[in-house]
Backbone bond lengths (Angstrom), bond angles and torsions (degrees), N, CA, C in turn:
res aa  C-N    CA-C-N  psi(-1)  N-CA   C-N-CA  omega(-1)  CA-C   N-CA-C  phi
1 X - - - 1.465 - - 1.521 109.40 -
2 X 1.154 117.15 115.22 1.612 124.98 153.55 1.041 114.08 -16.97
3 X 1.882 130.07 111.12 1.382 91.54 156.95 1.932 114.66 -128.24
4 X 1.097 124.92 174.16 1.520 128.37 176.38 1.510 115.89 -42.89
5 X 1.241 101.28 138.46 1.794 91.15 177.10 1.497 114.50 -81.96
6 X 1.075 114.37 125.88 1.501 122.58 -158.12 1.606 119.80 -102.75
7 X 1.453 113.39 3.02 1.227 133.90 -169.28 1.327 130.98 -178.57
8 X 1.534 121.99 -158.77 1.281 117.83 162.95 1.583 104.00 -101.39
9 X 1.375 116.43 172.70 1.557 128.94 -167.81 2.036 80.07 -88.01
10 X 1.603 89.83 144.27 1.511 88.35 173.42 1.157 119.26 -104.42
11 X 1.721 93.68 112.82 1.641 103.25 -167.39 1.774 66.67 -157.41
12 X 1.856 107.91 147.71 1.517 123.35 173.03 1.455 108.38 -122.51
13 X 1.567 99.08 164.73 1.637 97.43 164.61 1.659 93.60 81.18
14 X 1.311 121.80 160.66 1.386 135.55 164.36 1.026 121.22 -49.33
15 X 1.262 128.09 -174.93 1.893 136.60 154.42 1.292 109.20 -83.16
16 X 1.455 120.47 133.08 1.458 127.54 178.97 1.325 102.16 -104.74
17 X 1.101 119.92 -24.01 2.222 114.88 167.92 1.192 92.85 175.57
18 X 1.538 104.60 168.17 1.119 134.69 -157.87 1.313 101.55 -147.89
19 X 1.797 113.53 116.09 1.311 138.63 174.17 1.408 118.33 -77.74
20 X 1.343 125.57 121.96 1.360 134.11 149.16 1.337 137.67 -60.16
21 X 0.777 148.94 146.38 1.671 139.62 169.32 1.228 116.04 -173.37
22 X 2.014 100.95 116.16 1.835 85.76 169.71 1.663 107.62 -110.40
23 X 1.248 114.32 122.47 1.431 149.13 -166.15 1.803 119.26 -92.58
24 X 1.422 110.00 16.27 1.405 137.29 -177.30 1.503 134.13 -178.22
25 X 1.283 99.28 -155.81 1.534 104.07 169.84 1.508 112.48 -160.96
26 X 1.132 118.13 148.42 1.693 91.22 148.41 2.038 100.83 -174.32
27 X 1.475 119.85 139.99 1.167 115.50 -167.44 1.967 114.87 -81.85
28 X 0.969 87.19 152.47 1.908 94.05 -171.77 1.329 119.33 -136.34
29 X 0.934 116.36 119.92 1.665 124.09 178.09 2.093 98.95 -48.38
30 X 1.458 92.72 106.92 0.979 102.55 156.18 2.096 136.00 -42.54
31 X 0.778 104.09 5.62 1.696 142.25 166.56 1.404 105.96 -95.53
32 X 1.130 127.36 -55.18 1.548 126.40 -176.91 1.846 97.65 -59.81
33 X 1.524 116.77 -49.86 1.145 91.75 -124.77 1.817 85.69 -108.05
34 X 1.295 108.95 25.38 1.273 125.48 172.71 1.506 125.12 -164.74
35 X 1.507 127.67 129.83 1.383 112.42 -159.52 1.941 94.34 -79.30
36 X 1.359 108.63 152.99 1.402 126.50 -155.48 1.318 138.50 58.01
37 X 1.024 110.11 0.60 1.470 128.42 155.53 1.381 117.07 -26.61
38 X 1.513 103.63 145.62 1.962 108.30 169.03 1.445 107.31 -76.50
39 X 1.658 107.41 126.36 1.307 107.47 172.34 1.297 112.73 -67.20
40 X 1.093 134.72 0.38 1.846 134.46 -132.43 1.889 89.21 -144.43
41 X 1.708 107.62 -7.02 1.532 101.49 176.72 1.568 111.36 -108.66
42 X 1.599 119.93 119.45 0.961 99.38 179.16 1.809 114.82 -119.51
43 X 1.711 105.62 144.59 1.136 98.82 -174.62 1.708 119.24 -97.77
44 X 1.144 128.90 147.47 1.591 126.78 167.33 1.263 104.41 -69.69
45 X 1.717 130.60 104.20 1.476 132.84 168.74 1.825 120.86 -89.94
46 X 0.762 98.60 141.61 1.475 108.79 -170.19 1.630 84.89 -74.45
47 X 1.266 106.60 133.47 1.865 108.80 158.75 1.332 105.62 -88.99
48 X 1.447 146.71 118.14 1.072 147.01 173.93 1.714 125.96 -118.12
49 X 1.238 115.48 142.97 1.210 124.31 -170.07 1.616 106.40 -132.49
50 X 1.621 123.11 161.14 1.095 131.79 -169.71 1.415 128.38 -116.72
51 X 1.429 145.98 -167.33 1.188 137.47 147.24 1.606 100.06 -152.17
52 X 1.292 121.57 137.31 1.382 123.75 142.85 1.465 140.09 -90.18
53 X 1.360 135.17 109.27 1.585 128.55 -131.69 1.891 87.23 -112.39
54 X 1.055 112.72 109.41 1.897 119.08 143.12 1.229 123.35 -70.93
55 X 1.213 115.84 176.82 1.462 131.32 157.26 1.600 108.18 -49.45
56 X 1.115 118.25 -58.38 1.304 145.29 -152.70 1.370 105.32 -118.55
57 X 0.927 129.62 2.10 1.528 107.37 164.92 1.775 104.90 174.98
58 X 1.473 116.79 -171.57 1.401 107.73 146.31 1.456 101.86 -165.83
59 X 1.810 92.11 -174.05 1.957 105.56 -163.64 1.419 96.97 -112.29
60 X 1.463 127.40 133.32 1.233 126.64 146.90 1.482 132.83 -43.05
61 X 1.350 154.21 -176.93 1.520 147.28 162.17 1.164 95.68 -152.89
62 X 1.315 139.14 107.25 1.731 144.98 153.82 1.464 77.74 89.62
63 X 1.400 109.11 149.20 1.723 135.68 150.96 1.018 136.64 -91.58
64 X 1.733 118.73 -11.25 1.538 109.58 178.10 1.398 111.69 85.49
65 X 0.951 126.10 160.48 2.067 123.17 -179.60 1.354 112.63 -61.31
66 X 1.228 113.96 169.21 1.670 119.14 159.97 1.254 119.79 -98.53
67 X 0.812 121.25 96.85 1.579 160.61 -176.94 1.742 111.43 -35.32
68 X 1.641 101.06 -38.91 1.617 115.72 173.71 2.085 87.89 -83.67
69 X 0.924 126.89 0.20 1.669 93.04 177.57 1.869 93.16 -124.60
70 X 0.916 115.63 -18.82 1.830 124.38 172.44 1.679 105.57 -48.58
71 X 1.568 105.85 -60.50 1.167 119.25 -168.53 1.457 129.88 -102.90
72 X 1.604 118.54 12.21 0.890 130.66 153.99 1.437 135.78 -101.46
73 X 1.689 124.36 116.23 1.336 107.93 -146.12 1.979 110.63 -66.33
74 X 1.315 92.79 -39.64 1.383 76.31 -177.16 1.807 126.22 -43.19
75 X 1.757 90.47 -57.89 1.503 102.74 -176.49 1.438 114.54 -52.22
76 X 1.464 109.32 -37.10 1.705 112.98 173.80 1.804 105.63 -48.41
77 X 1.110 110.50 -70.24 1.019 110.40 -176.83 1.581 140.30 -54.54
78 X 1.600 103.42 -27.56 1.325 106.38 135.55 1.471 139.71 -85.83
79 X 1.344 127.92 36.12 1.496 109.40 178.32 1.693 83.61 -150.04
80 X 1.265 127.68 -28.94 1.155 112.89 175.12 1.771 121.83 -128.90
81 X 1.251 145.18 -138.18 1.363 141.68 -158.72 1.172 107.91 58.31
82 X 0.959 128.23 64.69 1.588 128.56 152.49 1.430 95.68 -80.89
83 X 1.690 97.70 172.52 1.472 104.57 -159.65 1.724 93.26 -109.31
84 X 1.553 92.36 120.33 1.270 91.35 179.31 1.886 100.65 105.82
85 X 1.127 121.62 14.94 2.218 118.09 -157.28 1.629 75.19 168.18
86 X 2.185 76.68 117.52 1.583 102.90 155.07 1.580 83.40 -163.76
87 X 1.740 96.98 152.61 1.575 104.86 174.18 1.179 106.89 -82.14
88 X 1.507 125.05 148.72 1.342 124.93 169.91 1.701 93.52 -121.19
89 X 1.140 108.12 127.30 2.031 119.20 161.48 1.463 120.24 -114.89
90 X 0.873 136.20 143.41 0.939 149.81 -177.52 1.830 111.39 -71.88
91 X 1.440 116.15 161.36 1.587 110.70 -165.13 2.065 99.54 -67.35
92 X 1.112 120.83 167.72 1.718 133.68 -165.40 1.295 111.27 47.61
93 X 1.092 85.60 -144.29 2.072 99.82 -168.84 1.745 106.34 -89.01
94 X 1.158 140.22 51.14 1.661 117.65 -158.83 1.291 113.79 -63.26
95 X 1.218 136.47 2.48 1.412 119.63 166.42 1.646 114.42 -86.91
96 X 1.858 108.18 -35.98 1.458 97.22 -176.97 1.919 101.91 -94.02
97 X 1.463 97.45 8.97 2.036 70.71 175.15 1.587 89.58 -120.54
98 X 1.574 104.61 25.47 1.829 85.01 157.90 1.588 104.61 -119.37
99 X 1.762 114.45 13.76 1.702 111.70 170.76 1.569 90.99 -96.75
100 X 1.385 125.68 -42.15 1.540 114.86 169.49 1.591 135.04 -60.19
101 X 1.665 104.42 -16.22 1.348 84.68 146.98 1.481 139.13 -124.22
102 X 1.771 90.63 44.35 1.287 96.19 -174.01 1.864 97.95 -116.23
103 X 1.360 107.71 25.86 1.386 137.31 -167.09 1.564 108.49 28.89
104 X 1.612 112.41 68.47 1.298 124.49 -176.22 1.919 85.93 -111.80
105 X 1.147 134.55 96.18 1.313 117.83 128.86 1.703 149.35 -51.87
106 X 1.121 100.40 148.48 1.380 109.03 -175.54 1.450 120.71 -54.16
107 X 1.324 112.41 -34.42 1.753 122.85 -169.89 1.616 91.63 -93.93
108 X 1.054 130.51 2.03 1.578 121.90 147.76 1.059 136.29 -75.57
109 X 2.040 118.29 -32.92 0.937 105.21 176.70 1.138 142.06 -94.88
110 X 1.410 116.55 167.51 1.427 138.78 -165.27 1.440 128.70 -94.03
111 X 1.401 97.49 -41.73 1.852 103.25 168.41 1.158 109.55 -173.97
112 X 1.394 112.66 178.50 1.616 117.22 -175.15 1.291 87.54 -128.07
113 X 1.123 145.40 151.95 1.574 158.67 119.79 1.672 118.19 -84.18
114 X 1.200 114.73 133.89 1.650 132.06 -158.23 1.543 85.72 -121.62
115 X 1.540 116.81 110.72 0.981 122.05 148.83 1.732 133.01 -39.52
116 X 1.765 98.36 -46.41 1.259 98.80 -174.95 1.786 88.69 -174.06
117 X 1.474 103.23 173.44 1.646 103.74 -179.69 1.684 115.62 -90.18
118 X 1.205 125.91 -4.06 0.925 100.02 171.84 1.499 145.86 -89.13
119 X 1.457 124.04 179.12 2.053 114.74 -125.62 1.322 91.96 -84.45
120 X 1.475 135.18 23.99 1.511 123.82 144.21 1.101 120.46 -103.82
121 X 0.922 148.32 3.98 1.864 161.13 -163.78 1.527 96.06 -113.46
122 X 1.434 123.52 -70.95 1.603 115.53 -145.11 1.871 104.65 -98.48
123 X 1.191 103.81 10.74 1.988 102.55 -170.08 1.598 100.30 -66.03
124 X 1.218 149.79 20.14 1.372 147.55 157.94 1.535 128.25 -108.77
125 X 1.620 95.72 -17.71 1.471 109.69 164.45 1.042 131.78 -4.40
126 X 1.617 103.64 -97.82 1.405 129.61 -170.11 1.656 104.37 -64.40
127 X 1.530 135.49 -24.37 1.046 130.06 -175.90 1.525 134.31 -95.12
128 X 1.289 100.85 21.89 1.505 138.88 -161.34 1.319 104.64 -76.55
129 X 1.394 133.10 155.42 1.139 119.70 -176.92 1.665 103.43 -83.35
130 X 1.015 130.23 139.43 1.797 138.24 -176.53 1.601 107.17 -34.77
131 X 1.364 128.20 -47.45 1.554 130.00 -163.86 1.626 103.37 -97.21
132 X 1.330 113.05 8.26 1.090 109.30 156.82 1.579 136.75 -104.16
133 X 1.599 120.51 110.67 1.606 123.28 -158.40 1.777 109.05 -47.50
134 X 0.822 148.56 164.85 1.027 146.86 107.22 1.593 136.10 -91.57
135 X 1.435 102.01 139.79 2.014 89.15 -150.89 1.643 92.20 -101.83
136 X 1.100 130.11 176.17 1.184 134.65 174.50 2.149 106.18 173.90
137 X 1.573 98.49 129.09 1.352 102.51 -169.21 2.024 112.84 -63.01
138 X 1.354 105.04 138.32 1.335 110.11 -159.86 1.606 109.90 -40.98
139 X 1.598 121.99 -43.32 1.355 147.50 -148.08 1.709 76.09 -75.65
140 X 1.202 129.35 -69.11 1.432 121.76 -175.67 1.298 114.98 -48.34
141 X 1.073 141.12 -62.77 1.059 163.55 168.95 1.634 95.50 -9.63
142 X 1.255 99.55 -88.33 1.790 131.39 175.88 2.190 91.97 -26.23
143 X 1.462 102.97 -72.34 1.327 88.97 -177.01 1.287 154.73 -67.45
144 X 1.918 98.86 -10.90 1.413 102.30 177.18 1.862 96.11 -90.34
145 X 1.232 115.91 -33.01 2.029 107.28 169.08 1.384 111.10 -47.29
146 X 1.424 117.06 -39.48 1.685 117.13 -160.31 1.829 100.25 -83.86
147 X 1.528 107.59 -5.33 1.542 84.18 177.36 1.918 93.08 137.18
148 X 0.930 121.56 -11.37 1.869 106.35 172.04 1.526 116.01 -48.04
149 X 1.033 122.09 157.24 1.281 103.47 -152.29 2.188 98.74 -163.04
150 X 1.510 107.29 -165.02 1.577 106.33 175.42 1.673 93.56 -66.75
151 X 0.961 136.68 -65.44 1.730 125.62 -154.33 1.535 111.69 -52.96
152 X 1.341 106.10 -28.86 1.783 109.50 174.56 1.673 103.34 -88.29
153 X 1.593 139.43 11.76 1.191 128.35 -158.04 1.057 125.71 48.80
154 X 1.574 137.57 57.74 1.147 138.12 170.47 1.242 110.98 -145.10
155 X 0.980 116.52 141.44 1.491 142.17 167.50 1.671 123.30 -107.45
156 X 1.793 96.65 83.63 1.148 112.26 -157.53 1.942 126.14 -48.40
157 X 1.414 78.55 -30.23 2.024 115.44 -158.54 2.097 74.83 -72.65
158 X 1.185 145.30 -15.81 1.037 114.11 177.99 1.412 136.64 -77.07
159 X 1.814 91.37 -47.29 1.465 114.50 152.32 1.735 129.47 -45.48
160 X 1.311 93.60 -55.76 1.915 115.38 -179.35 1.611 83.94 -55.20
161 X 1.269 109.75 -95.42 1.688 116.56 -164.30 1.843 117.56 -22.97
162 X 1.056 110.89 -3.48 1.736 133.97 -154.80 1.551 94.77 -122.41
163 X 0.885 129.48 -1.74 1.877 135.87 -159.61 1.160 118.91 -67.77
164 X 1.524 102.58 -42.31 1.910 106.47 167.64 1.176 105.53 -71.92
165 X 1.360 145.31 15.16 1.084 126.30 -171.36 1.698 117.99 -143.53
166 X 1.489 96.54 1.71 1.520 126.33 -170.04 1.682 103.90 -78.23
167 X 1.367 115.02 116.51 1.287 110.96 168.91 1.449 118.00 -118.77
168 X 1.487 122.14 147.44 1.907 123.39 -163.53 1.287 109.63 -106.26
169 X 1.169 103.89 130.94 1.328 104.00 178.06 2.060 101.87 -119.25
170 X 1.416 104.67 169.77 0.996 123.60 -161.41 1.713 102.31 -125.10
171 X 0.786 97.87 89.77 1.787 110.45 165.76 1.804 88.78 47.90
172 X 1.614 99.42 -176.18 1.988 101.41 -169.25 1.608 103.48 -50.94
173 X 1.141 76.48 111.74 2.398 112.76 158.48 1.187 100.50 -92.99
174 X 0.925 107.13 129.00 2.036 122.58 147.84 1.583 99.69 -72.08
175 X 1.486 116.73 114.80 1.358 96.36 178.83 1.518 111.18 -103.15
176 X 1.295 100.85 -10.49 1.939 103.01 174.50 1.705 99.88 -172.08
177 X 1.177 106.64 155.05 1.557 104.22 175.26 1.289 121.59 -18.46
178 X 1.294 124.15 128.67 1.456 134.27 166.90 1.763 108.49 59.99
179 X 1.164 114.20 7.20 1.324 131.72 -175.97 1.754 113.85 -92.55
180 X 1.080 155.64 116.51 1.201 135.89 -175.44 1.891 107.30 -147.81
181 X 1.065 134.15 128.67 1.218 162.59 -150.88 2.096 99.41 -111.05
182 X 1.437 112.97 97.17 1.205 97.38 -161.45 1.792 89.76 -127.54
183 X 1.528 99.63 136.92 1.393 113.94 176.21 1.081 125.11 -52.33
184 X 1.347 156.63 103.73 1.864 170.48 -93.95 0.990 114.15 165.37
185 X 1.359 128.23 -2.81 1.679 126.19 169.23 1.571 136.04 -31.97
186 X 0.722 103.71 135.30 1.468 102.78 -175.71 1.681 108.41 156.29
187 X 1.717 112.74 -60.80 1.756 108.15 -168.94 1.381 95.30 -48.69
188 X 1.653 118.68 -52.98 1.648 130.12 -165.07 1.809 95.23 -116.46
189 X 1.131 119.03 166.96 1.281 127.19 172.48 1.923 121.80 -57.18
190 X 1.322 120.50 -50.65 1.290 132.50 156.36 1.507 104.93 -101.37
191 X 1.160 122.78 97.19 1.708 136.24 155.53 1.284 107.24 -109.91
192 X 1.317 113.16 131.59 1.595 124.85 -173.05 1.645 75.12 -127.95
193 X 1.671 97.10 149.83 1.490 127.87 112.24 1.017 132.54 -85.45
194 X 1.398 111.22 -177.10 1.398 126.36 -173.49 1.229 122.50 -135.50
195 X 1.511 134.31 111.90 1.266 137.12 160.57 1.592 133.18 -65.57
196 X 1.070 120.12 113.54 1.692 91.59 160.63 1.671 103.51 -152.62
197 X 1.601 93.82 142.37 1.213 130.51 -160.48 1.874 103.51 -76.87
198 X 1.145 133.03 109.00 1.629 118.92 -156.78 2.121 78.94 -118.19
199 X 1.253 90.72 -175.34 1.914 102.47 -177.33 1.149 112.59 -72.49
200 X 1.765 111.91 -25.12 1.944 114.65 -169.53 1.587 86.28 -132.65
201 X 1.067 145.05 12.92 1.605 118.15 171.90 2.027 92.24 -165.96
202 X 1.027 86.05 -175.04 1.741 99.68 -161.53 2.157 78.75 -140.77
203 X 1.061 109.65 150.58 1.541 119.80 -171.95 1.626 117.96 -151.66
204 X 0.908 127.86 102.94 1.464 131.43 -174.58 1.118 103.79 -111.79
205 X 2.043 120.22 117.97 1.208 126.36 -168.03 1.144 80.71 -98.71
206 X 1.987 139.54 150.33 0.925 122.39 -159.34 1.893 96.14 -115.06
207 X 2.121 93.72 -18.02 1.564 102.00 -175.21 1.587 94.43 78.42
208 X 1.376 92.89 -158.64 1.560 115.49 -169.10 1.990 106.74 -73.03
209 X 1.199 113.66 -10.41 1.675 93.96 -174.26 1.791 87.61 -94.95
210 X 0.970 132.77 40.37 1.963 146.87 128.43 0.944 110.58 -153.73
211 X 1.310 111.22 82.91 1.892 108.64 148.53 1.446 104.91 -31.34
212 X 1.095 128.54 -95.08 1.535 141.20 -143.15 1.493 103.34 -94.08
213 X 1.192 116.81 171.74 2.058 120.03 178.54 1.595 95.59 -80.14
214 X 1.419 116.74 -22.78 1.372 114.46 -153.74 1.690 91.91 -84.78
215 X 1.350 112.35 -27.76 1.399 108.72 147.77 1.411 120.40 -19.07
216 X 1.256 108.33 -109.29 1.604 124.08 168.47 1.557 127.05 -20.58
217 X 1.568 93.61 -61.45 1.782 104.72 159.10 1.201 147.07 -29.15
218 X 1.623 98.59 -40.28 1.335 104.68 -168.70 1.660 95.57 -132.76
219 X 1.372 108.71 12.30 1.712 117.06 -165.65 1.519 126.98 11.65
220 X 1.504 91.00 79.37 1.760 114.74 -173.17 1.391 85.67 -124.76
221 X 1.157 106.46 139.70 1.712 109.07 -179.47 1.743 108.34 -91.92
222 X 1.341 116.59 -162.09 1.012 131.88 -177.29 1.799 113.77 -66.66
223 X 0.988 149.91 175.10 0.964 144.77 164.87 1.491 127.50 -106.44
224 X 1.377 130.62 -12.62 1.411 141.88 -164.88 1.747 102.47 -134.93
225 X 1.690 98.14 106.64 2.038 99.18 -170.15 1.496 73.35 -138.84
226 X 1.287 113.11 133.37 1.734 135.38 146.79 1.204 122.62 -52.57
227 X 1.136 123.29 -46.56 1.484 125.49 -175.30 1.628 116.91 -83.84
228 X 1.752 108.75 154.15 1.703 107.28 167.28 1.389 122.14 -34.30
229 X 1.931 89.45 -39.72 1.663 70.57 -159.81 1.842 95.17 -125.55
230 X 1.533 105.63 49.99 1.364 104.96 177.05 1.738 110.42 -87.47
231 X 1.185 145.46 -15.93 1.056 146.17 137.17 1.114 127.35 -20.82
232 X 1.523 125.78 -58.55 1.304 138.32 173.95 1.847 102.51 -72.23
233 X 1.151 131.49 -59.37 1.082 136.41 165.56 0.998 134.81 -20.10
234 X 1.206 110.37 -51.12 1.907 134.57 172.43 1.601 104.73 -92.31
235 X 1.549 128.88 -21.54 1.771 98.89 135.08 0.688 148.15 -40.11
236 X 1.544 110.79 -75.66 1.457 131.00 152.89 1.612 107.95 -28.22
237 X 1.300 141.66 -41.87 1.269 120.67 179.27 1.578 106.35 -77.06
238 X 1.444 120.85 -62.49 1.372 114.64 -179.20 1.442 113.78 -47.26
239 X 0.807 156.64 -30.31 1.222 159.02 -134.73 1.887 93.41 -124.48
240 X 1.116 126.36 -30.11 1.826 120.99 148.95 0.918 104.53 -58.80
241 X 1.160 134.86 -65.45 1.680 154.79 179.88 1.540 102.62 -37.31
242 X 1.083 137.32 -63.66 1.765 139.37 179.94 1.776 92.59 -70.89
243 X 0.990 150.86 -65.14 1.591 150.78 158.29 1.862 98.32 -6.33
244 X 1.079 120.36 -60.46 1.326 130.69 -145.64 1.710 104.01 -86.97
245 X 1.729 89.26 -40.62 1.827 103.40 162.54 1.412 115.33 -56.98
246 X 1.328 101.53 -47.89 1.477 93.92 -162.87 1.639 105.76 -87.44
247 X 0.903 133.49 22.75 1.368 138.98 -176.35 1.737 116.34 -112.55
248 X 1.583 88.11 -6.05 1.734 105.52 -177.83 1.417 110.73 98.18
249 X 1.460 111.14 -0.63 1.736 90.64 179.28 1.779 113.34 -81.61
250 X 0.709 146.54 140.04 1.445 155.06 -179.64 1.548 103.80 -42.32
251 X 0.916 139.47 100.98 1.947 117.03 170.39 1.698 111.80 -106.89
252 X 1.481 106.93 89.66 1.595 112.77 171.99 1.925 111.17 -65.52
253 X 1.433 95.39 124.18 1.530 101.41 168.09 1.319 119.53 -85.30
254 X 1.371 106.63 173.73 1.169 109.02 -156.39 1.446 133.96 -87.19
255 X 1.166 92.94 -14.01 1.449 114.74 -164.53 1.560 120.14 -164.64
256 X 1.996 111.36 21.83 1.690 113.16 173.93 1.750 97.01 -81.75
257 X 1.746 101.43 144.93 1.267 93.80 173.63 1.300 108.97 -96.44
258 X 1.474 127.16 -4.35 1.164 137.22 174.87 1.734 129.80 -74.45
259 X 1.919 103.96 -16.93 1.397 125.01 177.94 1.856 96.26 -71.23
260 X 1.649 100.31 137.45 1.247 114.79 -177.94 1.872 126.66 -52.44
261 X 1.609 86.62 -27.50 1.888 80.49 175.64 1.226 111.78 -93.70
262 X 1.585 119.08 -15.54 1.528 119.36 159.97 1.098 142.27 -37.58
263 X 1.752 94.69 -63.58 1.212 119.78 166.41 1.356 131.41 -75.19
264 X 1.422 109.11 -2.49 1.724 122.56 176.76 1.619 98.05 -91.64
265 X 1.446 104.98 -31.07 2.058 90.82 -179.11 1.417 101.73 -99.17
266 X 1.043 136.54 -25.91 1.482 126.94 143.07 1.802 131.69 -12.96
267 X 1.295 84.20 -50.94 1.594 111.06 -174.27 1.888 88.08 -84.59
268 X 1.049 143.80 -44.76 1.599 138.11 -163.69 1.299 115.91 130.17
269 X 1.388 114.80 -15.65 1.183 117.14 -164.09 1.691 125.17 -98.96
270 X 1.671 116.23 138.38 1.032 109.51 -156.68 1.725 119.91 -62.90
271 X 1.074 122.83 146.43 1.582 122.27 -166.92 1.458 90.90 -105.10
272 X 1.542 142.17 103.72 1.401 141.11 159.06 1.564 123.83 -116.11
273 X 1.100 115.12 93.72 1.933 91.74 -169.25 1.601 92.33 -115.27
274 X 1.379 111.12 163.75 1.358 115.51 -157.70 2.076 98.00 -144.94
C-alpha cells in the first residue's frame, strides 16, 4: 500500500557532496529530447543518476535501467526495441559499483527519489532494500498504476513491484535537509527535479524536463509530453528551470553528453562537488 510522505528521509546535518554518475547509454532522436529538434538526428545520451552524501547517510536520484530486463534476451525484447531506442550498459552493475566507489553503502541509505518512470530512471526500484522509501510525485504515481505502459517508455512492473515501499509526494517536498523535490511536470505527468543546497553551490538536477543545457539556454522544453496539456506543462517547467539558472543556481541536465560532469564520468572520472 502507498503510503503519504510523513516526514523527512532520515539523514541530518546538510549535504556534504553530491555524486554524479552516468550508468548507461542510450540514443534519442534529437526531437525527443528538445522541442524542434531533427527527428533524423540522433544523439548518444548519457543515462545519469545521482547521490546526495550526509554525515549519516544518503539519497539516491533516478536508478538507471533494470539490468535483469536489459540483459535478458527475452525480457529485452519484450520491454524494449523500439525502432530507433535500445539501452546500452556497460559490462557489471554501473550504478551500484559507481555508489561503491563513491563509498556510499547500502546500510546508509535513506531513500531513493524517482525523477519520473521512465525505463532509465526507475530499473533499481524494486530491488531496493524493503526499509528503504522510494519517493515518486503522486500525479506519476496515479499514471504508471492506471496503465503507462512500453509506448510511453515505461516499465510499469518496476515502480508497481516497489509498492510497499513507494512514497507520494505532492508538488516541491523538502525531502531532507538542503534536499528539495521540485514539481517539473510536463515530459511525464509527475516529473520532479531535484534541488540540493551543498556549502559552496546550490545544484538543480533538472532530470528529463532538460535533456540538454540548450534546454535551459534557450528555454525550449523537451519535445515528447503524453498528456493534452503536457506541452504547456513542460514550459512552464523549463522556463522555472532557466529562472533558477539565471539566478546562479547551477541547473545540470539530464542527459547532455557535452555538460562538464557528464562528460567527466564519461571519461571515468569521479564526479564529486561539494
Amino acid at each position: 500500500m502507498v503510503a503519504e510522505l510523513d516526514g523527512l528521509l532520515a539523514v541530518s546535518g546538510r549535504p556534504l557532496a553530491l555524486h554524479g554518475f552516468v550508468v548507461g547509454y542510450e540514443p534519442i532522436s534529437e526531437a525527443v529530447s528538445i522541442r524542434g529538434g531533427r527527428r533524423d538526428r540522433y544523439l548518444l545520451e548519457p543515462v545519469t543518476a545521482a547521490a546526495v552524501e550526509y554525515a549519516d547517510g544518503w539519497v539516491l536520484l533516478d536508478a538507471g535501467f533494470n539490468l535483469a530486463h536489459v540483459r535478458d534476451e527475452a525480457a529485452r525484447a519484450a520491454h524494449y526495441n523500439y525502432e530507433g531506442y535500445t539501452p546500452i550498459v556497460p559490462p557489471g552493475d554501473p550504478l551500484r559499483d559507481a555508489l561503491g566507489r563513491a563509498g556510499l553503502g547500502w546500510d546508509t541509505m535513506a531513500g531513493c527519489a524517482i525523477s519520473h518512470a521512465h525505463v532509465d530512471h526507475t530499473g533499481l526500484a524494486p530491488s531496493l532494500p524493503p526499509h528503504v522509501p522510494v519517493l515518486v510525485q503522486r500525479r506519476e504515481w496515479e499514471w504508471v498504476r492506471d496503465g503507462a505502459s512500453r509506448p510511453e517508455f515505461v516499465i510499469a512492473s518496476d515502480l508497481l513491484d516497489a509498492e510497499a515501499s513507494v512514497r507520494v509526494l505532492d508538488g516541491d517536498t523538502p525531502l531532507a535537509p538542503g534536499l528539495t523535490a521540485l514539481d517539473t511536470g510536463g515530459h511525464t505527468p509527475g516529473h520532479q527535479s531535484f534541488r540540493v543546497d551543498l556549502p559552496s553551490r546550490s545544484v538543480v538536477l533538472a532530470c528529463d524536463a532538460a535533456d540538454l543545457r540548450a534546454n535551459v539556454t534557450t528555454r525550449t522544453p523537451c519535445g515528447w509530453t503524453p498528456e493534452e496539456d503536457g506541452d504547456a506543462r513542460a514550459q512552464r517547467a523549463i522556463d522555472r528551470l532557466a529562472d533558477l539558472d539565471a539566478s546562479g543556481i547551477e541547473v545540470w541536465p539530464g542527459h547532455d553528453p557535452e555538460f562538464w560532469a557528464w562528460a567527466a564520468a564519461m571519461r571515468g572520472e569521479r564526479v564529486r562537488v561539494e
